[in-house]
Every structure is written in structure tokens, then in C-alpha cells.
C-alpha positions in Angstrom: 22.5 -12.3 8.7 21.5 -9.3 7.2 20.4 -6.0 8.6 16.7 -5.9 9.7 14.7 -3.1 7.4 11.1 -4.5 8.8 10.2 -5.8 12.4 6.8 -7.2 12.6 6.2 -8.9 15.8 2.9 -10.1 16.9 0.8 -7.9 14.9 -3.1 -8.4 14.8 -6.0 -6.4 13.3 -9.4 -6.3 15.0 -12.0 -5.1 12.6 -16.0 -4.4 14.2 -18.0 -5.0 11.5 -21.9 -4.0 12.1 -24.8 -6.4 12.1 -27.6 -4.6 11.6 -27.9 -1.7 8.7 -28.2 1.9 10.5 -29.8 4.4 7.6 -28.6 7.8 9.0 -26.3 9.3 11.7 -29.1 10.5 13.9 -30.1 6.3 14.2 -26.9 5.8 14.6 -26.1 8.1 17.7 -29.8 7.0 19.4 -28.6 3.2 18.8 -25.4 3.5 20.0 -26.6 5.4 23.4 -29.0 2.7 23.8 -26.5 0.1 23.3 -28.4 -1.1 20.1 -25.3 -1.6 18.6 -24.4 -5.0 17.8 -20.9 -5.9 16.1 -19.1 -9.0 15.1 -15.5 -9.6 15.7 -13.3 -10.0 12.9 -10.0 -10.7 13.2 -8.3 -9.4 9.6 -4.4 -10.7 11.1 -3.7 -12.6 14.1 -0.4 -12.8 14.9 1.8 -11.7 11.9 5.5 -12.0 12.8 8.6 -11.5 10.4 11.8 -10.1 9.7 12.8 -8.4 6.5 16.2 -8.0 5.9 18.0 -4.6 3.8 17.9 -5.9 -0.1 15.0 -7.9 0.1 12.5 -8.2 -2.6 9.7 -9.7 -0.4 6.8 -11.2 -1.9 3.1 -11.3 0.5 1.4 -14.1 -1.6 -2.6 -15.1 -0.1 -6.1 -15.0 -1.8 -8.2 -12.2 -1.8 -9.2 -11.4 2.0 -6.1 -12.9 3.3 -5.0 -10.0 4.9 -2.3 -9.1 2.4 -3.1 -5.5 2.0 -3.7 -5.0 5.8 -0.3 -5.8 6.5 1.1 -3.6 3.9 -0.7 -0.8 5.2 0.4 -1.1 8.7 3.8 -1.1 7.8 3.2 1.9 6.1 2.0 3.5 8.7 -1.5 4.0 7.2 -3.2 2.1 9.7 -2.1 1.1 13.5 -2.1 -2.8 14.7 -5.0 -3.2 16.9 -1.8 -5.7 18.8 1.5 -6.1 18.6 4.5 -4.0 17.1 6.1 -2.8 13.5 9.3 -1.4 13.5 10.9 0.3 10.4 14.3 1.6 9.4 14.6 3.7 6.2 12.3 5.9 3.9 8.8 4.1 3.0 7.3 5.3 -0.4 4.1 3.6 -0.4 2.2 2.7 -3.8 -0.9 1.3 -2.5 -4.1 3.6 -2.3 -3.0 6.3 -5.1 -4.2 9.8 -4.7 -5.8 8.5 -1.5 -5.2 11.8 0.0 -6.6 13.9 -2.4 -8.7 16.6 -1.8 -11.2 17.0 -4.4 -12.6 20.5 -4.0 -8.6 21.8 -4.1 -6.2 22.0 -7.4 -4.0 19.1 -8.8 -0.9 22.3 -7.6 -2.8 22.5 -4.1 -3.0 18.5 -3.9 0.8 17.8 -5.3 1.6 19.8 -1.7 -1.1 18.3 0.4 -0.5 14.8 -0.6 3.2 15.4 -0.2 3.1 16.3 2.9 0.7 13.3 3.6 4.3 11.3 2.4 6.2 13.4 4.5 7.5 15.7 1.6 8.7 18.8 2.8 7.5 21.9 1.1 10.4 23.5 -0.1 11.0 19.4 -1.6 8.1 19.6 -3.6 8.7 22.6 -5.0 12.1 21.6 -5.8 10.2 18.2 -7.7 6.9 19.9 -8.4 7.5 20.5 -12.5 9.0 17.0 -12.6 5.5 15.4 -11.0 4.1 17.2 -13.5 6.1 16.5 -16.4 6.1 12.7 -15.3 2.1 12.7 -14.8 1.8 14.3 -18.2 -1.2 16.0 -16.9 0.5 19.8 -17.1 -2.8 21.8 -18.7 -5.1 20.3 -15.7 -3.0 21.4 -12.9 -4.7 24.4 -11.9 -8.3 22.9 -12.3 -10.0 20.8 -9.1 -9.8 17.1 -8.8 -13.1 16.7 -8.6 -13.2 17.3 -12.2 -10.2 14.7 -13.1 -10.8 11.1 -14.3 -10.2 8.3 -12.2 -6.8 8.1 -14.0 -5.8 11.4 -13.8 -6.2 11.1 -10.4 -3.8 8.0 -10.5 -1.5 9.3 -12.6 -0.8 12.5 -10.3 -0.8 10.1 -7.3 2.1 7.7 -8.3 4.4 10.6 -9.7 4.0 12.1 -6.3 4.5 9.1 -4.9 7.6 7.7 -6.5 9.4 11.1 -6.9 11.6 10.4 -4.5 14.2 7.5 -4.1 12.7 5.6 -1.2 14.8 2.6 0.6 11.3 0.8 0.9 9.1 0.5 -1.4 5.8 -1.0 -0.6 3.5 -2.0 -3.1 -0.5 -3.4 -3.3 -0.4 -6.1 -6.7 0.2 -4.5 -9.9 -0.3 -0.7 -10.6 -2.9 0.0 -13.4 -2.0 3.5 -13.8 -3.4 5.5 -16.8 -3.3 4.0 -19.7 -1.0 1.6 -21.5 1.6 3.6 -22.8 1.5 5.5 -19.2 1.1 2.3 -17.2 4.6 0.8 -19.3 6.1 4.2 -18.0 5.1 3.9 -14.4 6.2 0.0 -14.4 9.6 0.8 -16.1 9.9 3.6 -13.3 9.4 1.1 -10.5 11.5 -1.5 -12.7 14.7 1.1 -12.3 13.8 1.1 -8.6 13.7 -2.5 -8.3 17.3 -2.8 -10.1 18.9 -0.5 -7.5 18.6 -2.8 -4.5 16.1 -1.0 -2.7 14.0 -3.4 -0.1 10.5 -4.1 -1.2 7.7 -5.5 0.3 5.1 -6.9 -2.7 1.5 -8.3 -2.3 0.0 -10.4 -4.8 -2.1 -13.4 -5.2 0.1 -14.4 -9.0 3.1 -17.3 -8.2 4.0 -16.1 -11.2 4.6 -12.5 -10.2 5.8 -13.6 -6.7 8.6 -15.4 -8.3 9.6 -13.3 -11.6 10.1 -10.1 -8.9 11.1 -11.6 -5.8 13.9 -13.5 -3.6 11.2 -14.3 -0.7 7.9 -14.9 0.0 5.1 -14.5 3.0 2.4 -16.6 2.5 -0.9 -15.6 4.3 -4.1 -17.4 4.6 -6.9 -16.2 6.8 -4.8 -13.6 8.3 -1.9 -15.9 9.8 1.6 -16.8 8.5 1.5 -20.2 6.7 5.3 -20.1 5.1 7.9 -17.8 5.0 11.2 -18.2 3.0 12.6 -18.4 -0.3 10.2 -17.4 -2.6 10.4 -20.5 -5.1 9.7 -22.7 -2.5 6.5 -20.5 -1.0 4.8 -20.3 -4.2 5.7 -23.9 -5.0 3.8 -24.9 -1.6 0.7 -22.5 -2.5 0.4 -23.8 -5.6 0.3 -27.0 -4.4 -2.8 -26.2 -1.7 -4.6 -24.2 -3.8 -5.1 -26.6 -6.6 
């Protein structure tokens, strides 16, 4: 047996999602001293448990709603289990909301640092990195001008080379990055391609067998936000195939 990279034990999400439509905060706040509030229950993972071992290329295979991208997101710290534990051991890059952390009123400069240091970059890091982010992005004469005025794949584009500047030992990714354009999406794939190839563990949602088994050794399969089948990823995608036809 391997070394364990990933510990999930137990994990469920609770979500409260609203019943009634409230048009403004001051409605809200009266309704919810009232205790006009009413919310419904939903349960986006009940509990998740498995192990990923150092070297892993691990597969999270589920239709949309499953509860694939919740997962990810715990482990990557974005979110915390409503129940249950996650336990990691190594550097997590996380390529799943890009340029999440953006400010848009600030600079691409101002947001390479803030976003950075959202990744737990330290400054003198990214200054170390910051003119290959740019160089990589491709977006050099825009660096000094607020987000607010980027394109939705400029945006991107900054976000991943932030992102995957530095050599993680997990890398977690949310289904296939569009990124920019195709000549820039072919870079950022060949990028994560060279990551890939160096043995790094990654944990990789996606509801494409075909994906699933061209990129990985194992696979999770979730439905309805519980654990169907874990195991060798040939075998998982051969069982959801065979449920989902």
C-alpha cells in the first residue's frame, strides 16, 4: 500500500436552499426575525469516504449534480464539510473556479498578488514568477488596466497562469479547462499534460468515460452525492456506462 495524499472520511454537505423568493435585504432581515424563513434540506454529499494514494491519477466520474465539484472543492479547502473530515498531505494547486478571486475594481499586477496569496503564494514568490504569469497569460499590455475591463478569457487566462505557476504535488481539477482560445487552450492543456507526466497525484472530475479512462488509473463514481464504486478506473467507467445506458 501506498502513501495516503487524500483522507476523506465521512464527509457530507448540507446545503439550505430557500423556498420562497425574498426581493431585497430589508425583506430579508424582517423575514428572518420573524422566522418567515422557510428552507429545504439538501444534502449535496452524504457520506463520502476514500483514500488517495501518492501517484494517483484519480478520476470523480457522476452526472451533472452529483456532487462531483463539491467534493473537489472541499478538498481544496474552498469550502468546509458541513460533517466529517478531509485530510491532505502535500501542495494543492487547484484549477477549478479560475480568477475566482479576482478583484475587479484592482489591476491584472494588483490581482496576480491578491489571488496569489488567495493560493498561498508568498509575496516575494510572485514577484520572483510574476513576468512568467505574464509572459504565459500572454496578456502583458493589459496588466496595469482593471479587470473589470478584461474579457471573460482574459480573466481565465490570468487565472490558470497563476494558478499553475508553481509545481504542485496535487493537482485538482473541475472537467476540462476551456481557457482562452484554441491556440491558448492547446497551451494551457500541454501545460497540465507535462504535469500529468511527472507523477504528481491528481484528483479529476468529469462526467466523459472516455476522459476518465484516457487520463486516469482510478475512478470515484458518485451519484446523488454518495460513493457508488471506487477502484480501477476501467472497471468504474465500464459499470457507469453500463447504468447509465
Amino acid at each position: 500500500m501506498g502513501e495516503y495524499v487524500i483522507q476523506v472520511k465521512n464527509v457530507g454537505m448540507e446545503f439550505n436552499l430557500s423556498q420562497e423568493k425574498v426581493d431585497n435585504l430589508k425583506e430579508y432581515v424582517i423575514k428572518l426575525l420573524k422566522r418567515e424563513l422557510f428552507y429545504q434540506e439538501f444534502w449535496a454529499l452524504k457520506d463520502v469516504s476514500f483514500n488517495i494514494e501518492k501517484g494517483d491519477r484519480v478520476g470523480i466520474i457522476g452526472l451533472n449534480g452529483a456532487g462531483k465539484s463539491t467534493i473537489l472543492k472541499i478538498i481544496a479547502g474552498v469550502m468546509k464539510p458541513t460533517k466529517g473530515s478531509v485530510r491532505t498531505k502535500g501542495r494543492i494547486v487547484p484549477l477549478l473556479e479560475l480568477g475566482g478571486g479576482f478583484d475587479p475594481n484592482y489591476t491584472g499586477r494588483e490581482n496576480v498578488f491578491l489571488n496569489g496569496a488567495m493560493l498561498g503564494y508568498s509575496k516575494e514568490f510572485l514577484e520572483e514568477k510574476y513576468d512568467e504569469i505574464v509572459e504565459f497569460s500572454e496578456i502583458e499590455q493589459f496588466m496595469d488596466v482593471p479587470l473589470k475591463n478584461y474579457s471573460s478569457g482574459m480573466s481565465a487566462r490570468l487565472g490558470f497562469s497563476i494558478a499553475s505557476v508553481v509545481e504542485p504535488e496535487i493537482l485538482i481539477l473541475d472537467e476540462v479547462l476551456s481557457v482562452g482560445d484554441e491556440r491558448f487552450r492547446k497551451k494551457s492543456n500541454e501545460r497540465i499534460m507535462e504535469l500529468f507526466n511527472k507523477g504528481i497525484t491528481v484528483l479529476f472530475s468529469s462526467h466523459s468515460t472516455h476522459q476518465i479512462r484516457k487520463l486516469c488509473n482510478k475512478a470515484i463514481w458518485i451519484e446523488k452525492g454518495r460513493v457508488v464504486m471506487q477502484g480501477n478506473s476501467n472497471e468504474v467507467c465500464k459499470q457507469y456506462g453500463l447504468s447509465n445506458q
